[in-house]
C-alpha atoms as a printed R data frame, in Angstrom:
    type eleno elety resid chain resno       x      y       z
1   ATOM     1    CA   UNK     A     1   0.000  0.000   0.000
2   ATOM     2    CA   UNK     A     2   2.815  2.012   1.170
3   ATOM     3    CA   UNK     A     3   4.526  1.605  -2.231
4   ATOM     4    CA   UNK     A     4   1.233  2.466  -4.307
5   ATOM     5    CA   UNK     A     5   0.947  5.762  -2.249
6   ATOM     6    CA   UNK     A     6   4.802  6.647  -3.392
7   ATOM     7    CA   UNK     A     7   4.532  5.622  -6.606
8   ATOM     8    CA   UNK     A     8   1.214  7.563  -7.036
9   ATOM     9    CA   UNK     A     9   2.485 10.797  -5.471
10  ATOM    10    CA   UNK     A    10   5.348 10.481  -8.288
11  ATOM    11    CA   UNK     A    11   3.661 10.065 -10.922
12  ATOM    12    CA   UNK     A    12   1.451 13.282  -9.589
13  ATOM    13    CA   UNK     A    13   4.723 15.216  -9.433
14  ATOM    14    CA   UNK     A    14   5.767 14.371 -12.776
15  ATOM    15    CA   UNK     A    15   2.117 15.302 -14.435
16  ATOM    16    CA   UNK     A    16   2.613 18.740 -12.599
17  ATOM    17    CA   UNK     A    17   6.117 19.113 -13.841
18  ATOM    18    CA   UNK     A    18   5.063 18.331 -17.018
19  ATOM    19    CA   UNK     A    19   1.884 21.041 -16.904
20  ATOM    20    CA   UNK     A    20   4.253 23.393 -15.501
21  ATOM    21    CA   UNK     A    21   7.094 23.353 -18.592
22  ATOM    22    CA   UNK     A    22   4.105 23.229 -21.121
23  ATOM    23    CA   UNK     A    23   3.001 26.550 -19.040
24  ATOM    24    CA   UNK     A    24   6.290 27.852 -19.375
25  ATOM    25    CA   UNK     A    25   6.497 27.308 -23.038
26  ATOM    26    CA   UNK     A    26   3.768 28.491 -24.173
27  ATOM    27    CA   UNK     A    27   4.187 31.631 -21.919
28  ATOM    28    CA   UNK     A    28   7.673 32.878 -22.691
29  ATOM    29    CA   UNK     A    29   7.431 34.007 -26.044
30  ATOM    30    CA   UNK     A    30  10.144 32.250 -28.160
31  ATOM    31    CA   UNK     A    31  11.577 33.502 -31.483
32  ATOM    32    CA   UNK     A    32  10.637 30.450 -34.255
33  ATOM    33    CA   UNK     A    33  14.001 29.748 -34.846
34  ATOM    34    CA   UNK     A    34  17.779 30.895 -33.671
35  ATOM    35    CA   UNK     A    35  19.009 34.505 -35.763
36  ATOM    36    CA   UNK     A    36  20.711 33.803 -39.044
37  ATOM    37    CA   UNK     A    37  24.179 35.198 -38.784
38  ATOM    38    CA   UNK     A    38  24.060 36.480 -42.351
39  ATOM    39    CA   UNK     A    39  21.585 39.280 -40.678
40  ATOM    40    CA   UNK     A    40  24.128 40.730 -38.617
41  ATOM    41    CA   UNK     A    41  25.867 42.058 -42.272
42  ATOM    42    CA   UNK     A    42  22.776 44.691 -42.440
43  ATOM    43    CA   UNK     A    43  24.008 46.063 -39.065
44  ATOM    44    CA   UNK     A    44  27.212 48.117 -38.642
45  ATOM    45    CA   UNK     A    45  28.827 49.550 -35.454
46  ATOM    46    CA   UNK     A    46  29.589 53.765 -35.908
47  ATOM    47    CA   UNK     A    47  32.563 55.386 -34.086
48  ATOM    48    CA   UNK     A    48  31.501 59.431 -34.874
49  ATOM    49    CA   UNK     A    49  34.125 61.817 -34.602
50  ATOM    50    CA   UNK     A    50  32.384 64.464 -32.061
51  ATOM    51    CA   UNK     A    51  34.572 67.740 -31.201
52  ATOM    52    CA   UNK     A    52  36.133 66.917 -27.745
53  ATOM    53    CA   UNK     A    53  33.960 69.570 -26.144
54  ATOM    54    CA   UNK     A    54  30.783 67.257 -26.560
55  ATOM    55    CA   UNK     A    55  31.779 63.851 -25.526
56  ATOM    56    CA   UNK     A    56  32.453 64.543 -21.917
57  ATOM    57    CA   UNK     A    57  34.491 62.382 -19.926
58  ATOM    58    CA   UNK     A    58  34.378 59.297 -18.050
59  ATOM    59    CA   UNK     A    59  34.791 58.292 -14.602
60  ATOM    60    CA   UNK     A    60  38.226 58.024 -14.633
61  ATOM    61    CA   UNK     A    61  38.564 61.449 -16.349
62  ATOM    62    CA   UNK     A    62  39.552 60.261 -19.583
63  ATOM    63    CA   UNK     A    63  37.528 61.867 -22.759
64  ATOM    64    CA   UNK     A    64  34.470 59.430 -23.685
65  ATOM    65    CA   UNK     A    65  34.765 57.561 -26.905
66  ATOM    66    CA   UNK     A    66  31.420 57.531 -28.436
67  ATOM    67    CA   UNK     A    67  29.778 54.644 -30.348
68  ATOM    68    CA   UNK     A    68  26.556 53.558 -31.797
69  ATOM    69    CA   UNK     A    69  25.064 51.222 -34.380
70  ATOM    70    CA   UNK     A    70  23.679 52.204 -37.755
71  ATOM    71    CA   UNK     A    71  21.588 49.806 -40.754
72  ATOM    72    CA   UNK     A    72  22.063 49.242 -44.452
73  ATOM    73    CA   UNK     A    73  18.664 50.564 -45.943
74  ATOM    74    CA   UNK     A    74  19.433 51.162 -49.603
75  ATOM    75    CA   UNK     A    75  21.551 49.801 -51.969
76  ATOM    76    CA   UNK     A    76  24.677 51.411 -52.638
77  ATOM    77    CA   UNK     A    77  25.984 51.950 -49.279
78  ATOM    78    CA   UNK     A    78  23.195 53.827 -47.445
79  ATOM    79    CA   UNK     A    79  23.262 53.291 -43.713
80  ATOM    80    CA   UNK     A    80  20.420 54.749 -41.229
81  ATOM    81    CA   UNK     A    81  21.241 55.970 -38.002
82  ATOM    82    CA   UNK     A    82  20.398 58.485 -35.412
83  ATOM    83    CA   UNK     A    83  21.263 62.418 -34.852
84  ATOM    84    CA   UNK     A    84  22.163 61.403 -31.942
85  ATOM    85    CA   UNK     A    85  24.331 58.990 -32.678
86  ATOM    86    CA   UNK     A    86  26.336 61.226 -34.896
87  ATOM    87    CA   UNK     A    87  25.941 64.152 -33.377
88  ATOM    88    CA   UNK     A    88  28.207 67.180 -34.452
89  ATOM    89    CA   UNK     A    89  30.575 64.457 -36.101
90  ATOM    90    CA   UNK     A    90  31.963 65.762 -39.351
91  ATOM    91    CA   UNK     A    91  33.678 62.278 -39.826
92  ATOM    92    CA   UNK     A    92  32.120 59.019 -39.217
93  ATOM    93    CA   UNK     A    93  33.962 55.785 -39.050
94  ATOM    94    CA   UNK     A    94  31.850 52.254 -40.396
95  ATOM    95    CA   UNK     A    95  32.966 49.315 -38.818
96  ATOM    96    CA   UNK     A    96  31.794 45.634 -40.955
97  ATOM    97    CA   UNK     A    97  31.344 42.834 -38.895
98  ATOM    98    CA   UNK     A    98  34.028 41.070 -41.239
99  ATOM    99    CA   UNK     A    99  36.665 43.359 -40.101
100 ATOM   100    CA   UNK     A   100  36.621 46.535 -43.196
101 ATOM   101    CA   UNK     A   101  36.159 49.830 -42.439
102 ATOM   102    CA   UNK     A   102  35.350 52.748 -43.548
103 ATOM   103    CA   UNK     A   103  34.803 56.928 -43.881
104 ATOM   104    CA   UNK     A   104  31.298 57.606 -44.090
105 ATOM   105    CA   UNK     A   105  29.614 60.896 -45.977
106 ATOM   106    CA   UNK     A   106  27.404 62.634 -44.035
107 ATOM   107    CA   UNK     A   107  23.996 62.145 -46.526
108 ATOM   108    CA   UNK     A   108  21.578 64.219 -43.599
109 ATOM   109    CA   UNK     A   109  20.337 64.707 -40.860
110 ATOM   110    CA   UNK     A   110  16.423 65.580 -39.697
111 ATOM   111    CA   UNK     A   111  16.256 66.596 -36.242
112 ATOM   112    CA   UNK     A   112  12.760 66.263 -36.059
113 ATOM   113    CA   UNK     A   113  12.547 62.604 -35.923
114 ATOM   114    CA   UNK     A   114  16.371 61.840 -35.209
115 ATOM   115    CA   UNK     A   115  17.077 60.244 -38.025
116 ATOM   116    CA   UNK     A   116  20.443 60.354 -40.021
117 ATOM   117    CA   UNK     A   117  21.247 58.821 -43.465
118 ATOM   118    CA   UNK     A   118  25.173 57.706 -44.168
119 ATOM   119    CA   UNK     A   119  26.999 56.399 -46.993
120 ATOM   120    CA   UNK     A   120  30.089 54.497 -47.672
121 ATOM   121    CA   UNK     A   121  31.754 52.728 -50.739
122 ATOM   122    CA   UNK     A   122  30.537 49.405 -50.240
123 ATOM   123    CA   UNK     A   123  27.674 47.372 -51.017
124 ATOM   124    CA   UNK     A   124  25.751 45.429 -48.052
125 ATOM   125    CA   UNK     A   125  23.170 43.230 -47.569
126 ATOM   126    CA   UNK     A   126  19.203 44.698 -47.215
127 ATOM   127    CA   UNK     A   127  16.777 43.668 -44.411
128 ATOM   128    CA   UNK     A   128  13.250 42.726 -45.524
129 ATOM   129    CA   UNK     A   129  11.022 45.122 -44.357
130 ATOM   130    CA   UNK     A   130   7.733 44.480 -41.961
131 ATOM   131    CA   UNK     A   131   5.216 47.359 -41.668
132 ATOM   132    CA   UNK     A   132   3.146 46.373 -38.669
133 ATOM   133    CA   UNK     A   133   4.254 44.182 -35.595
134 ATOM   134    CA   UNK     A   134   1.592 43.076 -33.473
135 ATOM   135    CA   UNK     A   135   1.367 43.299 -29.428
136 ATOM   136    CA   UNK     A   136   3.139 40.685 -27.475
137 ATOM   137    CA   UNK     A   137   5.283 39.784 -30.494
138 ATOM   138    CA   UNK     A   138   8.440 37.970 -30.145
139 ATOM   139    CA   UNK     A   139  11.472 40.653 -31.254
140 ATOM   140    CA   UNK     A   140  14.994 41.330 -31.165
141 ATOM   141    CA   UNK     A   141  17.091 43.937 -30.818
142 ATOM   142    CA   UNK     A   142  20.776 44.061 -32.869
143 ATOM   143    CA   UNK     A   143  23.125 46.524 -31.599
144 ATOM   144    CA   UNK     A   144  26.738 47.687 -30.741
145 ATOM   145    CA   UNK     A   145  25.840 47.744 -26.786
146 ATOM   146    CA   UNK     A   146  28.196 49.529 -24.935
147 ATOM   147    CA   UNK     A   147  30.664 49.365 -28.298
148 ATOM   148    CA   UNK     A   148  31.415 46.175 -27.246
149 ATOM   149    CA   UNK     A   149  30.590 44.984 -30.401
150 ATOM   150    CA   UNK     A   150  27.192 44.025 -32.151
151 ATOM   151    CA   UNK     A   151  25.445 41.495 -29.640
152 ATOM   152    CA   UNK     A   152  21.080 40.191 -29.790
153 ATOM   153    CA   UNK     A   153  18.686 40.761 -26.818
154 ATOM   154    CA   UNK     A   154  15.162 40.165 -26.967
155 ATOM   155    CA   UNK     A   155  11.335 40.321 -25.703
156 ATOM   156    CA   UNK     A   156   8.252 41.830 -26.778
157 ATOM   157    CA   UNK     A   157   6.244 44.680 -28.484
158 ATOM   158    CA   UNK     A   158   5.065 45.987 -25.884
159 ATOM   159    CA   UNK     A   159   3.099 48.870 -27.922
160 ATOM   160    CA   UNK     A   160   2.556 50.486 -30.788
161 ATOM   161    CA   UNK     A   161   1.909 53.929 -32.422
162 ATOM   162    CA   UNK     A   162   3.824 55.918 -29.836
163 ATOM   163    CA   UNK     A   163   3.597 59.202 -29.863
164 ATOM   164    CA   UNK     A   164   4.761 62.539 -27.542
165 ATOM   165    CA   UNK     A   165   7.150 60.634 -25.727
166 ATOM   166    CA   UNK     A   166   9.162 64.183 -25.024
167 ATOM   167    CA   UNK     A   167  12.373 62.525 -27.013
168 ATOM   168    CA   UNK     A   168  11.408 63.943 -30.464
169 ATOM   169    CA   UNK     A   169   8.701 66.263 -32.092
170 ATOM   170    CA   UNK     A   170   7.792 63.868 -34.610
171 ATOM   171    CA   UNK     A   171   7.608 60.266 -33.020
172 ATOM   172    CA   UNK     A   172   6.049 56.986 -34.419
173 ATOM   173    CA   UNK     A   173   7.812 54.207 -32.018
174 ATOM   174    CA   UNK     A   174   7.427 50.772 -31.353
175 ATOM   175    CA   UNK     A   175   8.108 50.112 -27.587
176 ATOM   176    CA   UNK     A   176   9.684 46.697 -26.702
177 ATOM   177    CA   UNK     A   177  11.469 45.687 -23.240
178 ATOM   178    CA   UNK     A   178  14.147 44.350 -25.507
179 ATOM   179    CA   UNK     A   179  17.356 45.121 -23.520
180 ATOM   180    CA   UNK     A   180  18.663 48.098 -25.273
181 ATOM   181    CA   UNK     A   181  22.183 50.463 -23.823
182 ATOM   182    CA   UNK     A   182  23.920 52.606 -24.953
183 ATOM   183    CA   UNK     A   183  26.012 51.671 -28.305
184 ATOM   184    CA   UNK     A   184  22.589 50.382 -29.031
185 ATOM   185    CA   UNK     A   185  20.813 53.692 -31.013
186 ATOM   186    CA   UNK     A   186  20.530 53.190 -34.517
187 ATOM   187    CA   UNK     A   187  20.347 49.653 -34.020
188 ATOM   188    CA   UNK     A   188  17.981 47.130 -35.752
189 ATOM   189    CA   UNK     A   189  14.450 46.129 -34.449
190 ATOM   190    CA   UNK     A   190  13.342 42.518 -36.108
191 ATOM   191    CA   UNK     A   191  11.046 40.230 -35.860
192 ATOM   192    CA   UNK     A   192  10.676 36.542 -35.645
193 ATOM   193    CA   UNK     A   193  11.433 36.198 -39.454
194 ATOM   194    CA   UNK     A   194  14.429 38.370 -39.049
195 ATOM   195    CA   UNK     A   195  12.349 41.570 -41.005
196 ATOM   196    CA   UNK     A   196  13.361 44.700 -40.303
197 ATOM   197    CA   UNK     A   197  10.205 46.686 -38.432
198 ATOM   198    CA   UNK     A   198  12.016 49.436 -36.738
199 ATOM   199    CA   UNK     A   199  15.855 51.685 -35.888
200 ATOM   200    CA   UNK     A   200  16.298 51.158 -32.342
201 ATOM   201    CA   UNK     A   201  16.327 55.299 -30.846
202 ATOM   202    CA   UNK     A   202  14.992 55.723 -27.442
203 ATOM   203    CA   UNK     A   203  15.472 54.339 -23.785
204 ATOM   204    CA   UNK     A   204  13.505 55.533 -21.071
205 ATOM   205    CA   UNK     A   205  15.984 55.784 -17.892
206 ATOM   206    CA   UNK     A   206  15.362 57.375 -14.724
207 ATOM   207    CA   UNK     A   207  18.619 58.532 -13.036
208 ATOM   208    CA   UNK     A   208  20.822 56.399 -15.073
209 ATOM   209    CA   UNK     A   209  21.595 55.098 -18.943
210 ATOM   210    CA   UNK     A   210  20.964 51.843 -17.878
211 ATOM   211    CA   UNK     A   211  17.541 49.860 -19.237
212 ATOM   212    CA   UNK     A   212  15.073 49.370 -17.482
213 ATOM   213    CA   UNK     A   213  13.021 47.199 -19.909
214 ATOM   214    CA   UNK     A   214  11.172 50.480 -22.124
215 ATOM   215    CA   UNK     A   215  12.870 51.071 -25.106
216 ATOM   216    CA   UNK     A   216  11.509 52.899 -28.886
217 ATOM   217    CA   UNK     A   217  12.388 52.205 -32.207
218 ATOM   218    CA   UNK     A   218  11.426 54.737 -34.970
219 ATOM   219    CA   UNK     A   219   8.677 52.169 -36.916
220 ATOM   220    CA   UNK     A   220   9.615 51.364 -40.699
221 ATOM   221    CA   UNK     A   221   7.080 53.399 -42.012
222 ATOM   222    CA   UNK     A   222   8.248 56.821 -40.809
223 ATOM   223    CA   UNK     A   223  11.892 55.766 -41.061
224 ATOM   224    CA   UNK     A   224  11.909 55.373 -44.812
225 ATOM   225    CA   UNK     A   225   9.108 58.259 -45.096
226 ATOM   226    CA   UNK     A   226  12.790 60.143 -43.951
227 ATOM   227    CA   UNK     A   227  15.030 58.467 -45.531
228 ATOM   228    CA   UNK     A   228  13.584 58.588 -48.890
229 ATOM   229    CA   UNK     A   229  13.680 62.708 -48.982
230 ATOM   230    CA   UNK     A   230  17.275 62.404 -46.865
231 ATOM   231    CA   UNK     A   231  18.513 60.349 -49.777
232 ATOM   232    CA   UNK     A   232  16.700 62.052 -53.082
233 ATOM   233    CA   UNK     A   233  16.884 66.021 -51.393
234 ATOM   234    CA   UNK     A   234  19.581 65.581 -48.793
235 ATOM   235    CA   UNK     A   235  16.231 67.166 -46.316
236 ATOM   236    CA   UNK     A   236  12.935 66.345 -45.531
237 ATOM   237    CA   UNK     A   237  10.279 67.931 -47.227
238 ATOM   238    CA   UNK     A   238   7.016 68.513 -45.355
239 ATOM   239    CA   UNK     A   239   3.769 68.906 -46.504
240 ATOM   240    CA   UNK     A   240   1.490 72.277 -44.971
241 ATOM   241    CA   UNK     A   241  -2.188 71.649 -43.683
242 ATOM   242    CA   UNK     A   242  -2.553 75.059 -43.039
243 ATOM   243    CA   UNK     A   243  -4.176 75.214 -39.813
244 ATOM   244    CA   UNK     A   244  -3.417 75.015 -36.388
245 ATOM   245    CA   UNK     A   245  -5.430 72.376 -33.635
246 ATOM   246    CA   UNK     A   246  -5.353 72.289 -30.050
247 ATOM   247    CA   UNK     A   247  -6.819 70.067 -27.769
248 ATOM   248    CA   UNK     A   248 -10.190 70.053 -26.950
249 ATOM   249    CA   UNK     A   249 -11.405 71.657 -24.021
250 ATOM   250    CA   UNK     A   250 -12.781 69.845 -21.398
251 ATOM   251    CA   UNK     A   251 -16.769 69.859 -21.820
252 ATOM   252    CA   UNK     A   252 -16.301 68.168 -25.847
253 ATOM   253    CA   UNK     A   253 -13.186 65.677 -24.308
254 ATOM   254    CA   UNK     A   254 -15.766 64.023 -21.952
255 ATOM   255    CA   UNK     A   255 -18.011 63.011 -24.927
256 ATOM   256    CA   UNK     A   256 -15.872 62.532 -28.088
257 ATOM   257    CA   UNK     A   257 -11.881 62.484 -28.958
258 ATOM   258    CA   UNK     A   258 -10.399 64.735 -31.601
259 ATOM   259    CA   UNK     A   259  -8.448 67.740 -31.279
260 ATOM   260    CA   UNK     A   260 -10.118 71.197 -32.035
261 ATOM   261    CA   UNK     A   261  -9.086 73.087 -35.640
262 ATOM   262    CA   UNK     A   262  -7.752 76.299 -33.655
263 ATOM   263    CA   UNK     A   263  -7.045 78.388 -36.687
264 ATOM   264    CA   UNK     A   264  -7.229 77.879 -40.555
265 ATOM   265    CA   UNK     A   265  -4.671 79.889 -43.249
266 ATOM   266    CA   UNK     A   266  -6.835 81.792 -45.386
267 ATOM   267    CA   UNK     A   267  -6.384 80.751 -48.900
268 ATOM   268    CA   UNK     A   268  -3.860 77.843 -47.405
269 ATOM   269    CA   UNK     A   269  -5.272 73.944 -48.160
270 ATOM   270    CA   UNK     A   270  -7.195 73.267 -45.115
271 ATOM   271    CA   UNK     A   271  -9.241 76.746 -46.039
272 ATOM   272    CA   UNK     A   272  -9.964 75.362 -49.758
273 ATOM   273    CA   UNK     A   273 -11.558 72.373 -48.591
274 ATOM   274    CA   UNK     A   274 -13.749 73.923 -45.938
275 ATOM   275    CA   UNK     A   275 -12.493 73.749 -42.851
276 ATOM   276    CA   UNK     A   276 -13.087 76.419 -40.313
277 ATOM   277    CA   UNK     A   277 -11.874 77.193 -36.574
278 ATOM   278    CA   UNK     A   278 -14.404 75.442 -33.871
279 ATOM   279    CA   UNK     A   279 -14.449 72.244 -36.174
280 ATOM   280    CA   UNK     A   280 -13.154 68.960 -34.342
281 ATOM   281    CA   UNK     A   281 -11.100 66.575 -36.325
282 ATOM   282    CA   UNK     A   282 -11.298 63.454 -35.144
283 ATOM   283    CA   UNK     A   283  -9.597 60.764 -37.727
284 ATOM   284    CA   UNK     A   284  -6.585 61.126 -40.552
285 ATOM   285    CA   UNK     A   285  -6.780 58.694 -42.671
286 ATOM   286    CA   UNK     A   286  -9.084 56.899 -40.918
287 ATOM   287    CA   UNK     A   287  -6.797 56.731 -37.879
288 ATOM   288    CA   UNK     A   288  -7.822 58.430 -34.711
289 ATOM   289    CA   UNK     A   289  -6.653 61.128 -33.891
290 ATOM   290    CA   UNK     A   290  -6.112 61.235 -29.929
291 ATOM   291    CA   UNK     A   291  -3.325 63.774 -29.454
292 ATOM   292    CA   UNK     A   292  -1.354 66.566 -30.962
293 ATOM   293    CA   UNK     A   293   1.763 64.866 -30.736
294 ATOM   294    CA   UNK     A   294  -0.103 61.941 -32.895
295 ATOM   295    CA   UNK     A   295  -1.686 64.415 -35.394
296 ATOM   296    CA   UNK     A   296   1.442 65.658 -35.908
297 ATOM   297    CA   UNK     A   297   3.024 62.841 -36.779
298 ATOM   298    CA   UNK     A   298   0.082 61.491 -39.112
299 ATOM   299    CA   UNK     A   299   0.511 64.798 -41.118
300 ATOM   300    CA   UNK     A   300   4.237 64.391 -41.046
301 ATOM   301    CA   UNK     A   301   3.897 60.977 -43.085
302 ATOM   302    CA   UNK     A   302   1.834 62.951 -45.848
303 ATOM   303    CA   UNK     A   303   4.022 64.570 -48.819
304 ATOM   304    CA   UNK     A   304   3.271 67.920 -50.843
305 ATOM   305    CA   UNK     A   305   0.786 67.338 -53.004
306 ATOM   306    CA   UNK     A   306  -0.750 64.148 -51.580
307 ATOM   307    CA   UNK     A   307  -3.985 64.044 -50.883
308 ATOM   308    CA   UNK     A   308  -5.321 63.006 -46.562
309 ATOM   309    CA   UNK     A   309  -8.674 62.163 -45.889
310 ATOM   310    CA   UNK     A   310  -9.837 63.921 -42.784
311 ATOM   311    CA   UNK     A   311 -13.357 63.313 -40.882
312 ATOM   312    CA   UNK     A   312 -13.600 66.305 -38.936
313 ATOM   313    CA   UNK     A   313 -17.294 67.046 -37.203
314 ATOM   314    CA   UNK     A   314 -18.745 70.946 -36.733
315 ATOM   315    CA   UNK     A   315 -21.416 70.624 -34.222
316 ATOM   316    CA   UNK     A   316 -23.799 67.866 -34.573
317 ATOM   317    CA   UNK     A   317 -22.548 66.869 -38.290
318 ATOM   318    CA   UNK     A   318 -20.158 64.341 -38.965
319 ATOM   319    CA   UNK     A   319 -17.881 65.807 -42.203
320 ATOM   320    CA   UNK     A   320 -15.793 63.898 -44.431
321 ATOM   321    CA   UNK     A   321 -13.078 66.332 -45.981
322 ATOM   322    CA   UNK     A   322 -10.306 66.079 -48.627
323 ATOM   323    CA   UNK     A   323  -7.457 67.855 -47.951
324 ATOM   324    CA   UNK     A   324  -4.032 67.925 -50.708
325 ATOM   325    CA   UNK     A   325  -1.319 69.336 -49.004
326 ATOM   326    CA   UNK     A   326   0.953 72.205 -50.167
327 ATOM   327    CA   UNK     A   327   4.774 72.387 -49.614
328 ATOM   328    CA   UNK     A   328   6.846 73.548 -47.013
């Protein structure tokens, strides 16, 4: 009897083991296979050149030696990174994960969204781009963390469509608790299929660089909405609504979400269309608008002479509006 009672209380333990690593597996998210190495050829470490006033020095005194990371996103040599990364830098160095190196031209800069655009003489493998990630997904980050070299760490999206996070006027991020320090900026967000959905360009710290699990990337779309005008004008060129919004006051925000039209440009595109001060605009391009910082960024996305679809509502009528935005 004495033996059945052992023998049952094992087999008990093992069938809760069991339940327990099944638990475990299906909770932890896992990436569907291990990286390919050959990805770590679209990533590049960066050693900028900054004037020795702005890199500060270290705890032992000595002057710090800046480094970040930076990805091939066109043929030819192109290589994103951030402003930040670079900083004032008139020389950048490129360093290959197969051991060449080399002097990078400055292509631009747009301080707006912190992105950079760099080019050497050499050809390098191109990501596959992935628009949208979903929440939860399994990612990984690729980066030169602490210039120690390009190294993985991964986790989750944790969100999406970040906006007015107080690092940049013009923000689109992806927020993941994949370990990112610094080194990291610039580096390459991916997914489980090793597709490129993001630049690494943010942590969130308190009172030190280290992470703390919230990190941004800049997401795909707005990184090549830059880096296509970067590339083909050297700047980014904006497109003009021609009105001003501001949020909307307190007895409209407990019944509907929007932001108020403020003030509208006479004879500017927002003006031809029909739009007039007092009118709430509540979706661009059929995406909500719930913030400044977001309608900002939705408008940002929009080129001169491209057309955005605005549903604005003035009073108790819901109005669909065409607006084609004129140049900067």
């Amino acid at each position: 009897m004495r033996r059945r009672v052992i023998l049952f209380l094992m087999v008990s333990q093992i069938r809760i083991f069991s339940m327990v690593l099944l638990l475990a597996l299906f909770a932890v998210p896992q990436m569907v296979c291990a990286l390919q190495p050959e990805v770590l050829q679209s990533v590049v470490r960066l050693k900028p050149d900054w004037p020795l006033a702005a890199r500060g020095r270290d705890a032992t005194g000595a002057p710090r030696d800046p480094q970040g990371t930076g990805i091939a996103v066109f043929p030819g040599g192109y290589i994103a990174t951030n402003v930040h990364v670079i900083g004032q830098a008139k020389k950048v160095e490129v360093l290959i994960e197969d051991g060449r190196q080399f002097a990078a031209e400055i292509i631009g800069r747009d301080t707006a969204t912190d992105i950079a655009l760099l080019k050497i003489d050499a050809d390098l493998p191109l990501l596959e781009t992935a628009l949208q990630p979903q929440l939860a997904e399994p990612v990984c980050t690729i980066g030169n963390q602490f210039g120690l070299g390009l190294s993985v760490t991964c986790g989750v999206v944790s969100a999406i469509g970040r906006s007015g996070m107080g690092f940049n006027p013009v923000e689109d991020f992806i927020q993941t608790d994949a370990t990112v320090n610094p080194g990291g900026s610039g580096g390459a967000l991916i997914d489980r299929q090793g597709h490129l959905i993001g630049m690494v360009s943010a942590i969130f710290t308190k009172q030190s660089d280290a992470d703390i699990g919230i990190n941004f990337a800049v997401s795909v779309p707005l990184l090549y909405r830059v880096l296509d005008d970067l590339k083909n004008h050297g700047r980014v060129i904006r497109g003009k609504a021609g009105f001003k919004a501001a949020e909307l006051p307190p007895s409209l925000a407990a019944h509907q979400s929007g932001v108020m039209i403020e003030s509208v440009e006479v004879k500017g595109p927002a003006f031809a269309a029909g739009l007039e001060a007092g009118d709430v605009l509540v979706s661009v391009n059929d995406r909500k608008v719930t913030s400044l910082s977001l309608l900002e960024t939705l408008l940002f996305m929009i080129r001169p002479g491209e057309p955005v679809s605005l549903q604005t509502r003035r009073g108790a009528e819901d109005r669909p509006v065409t607006v084609t935005l004129g140049g900067s």
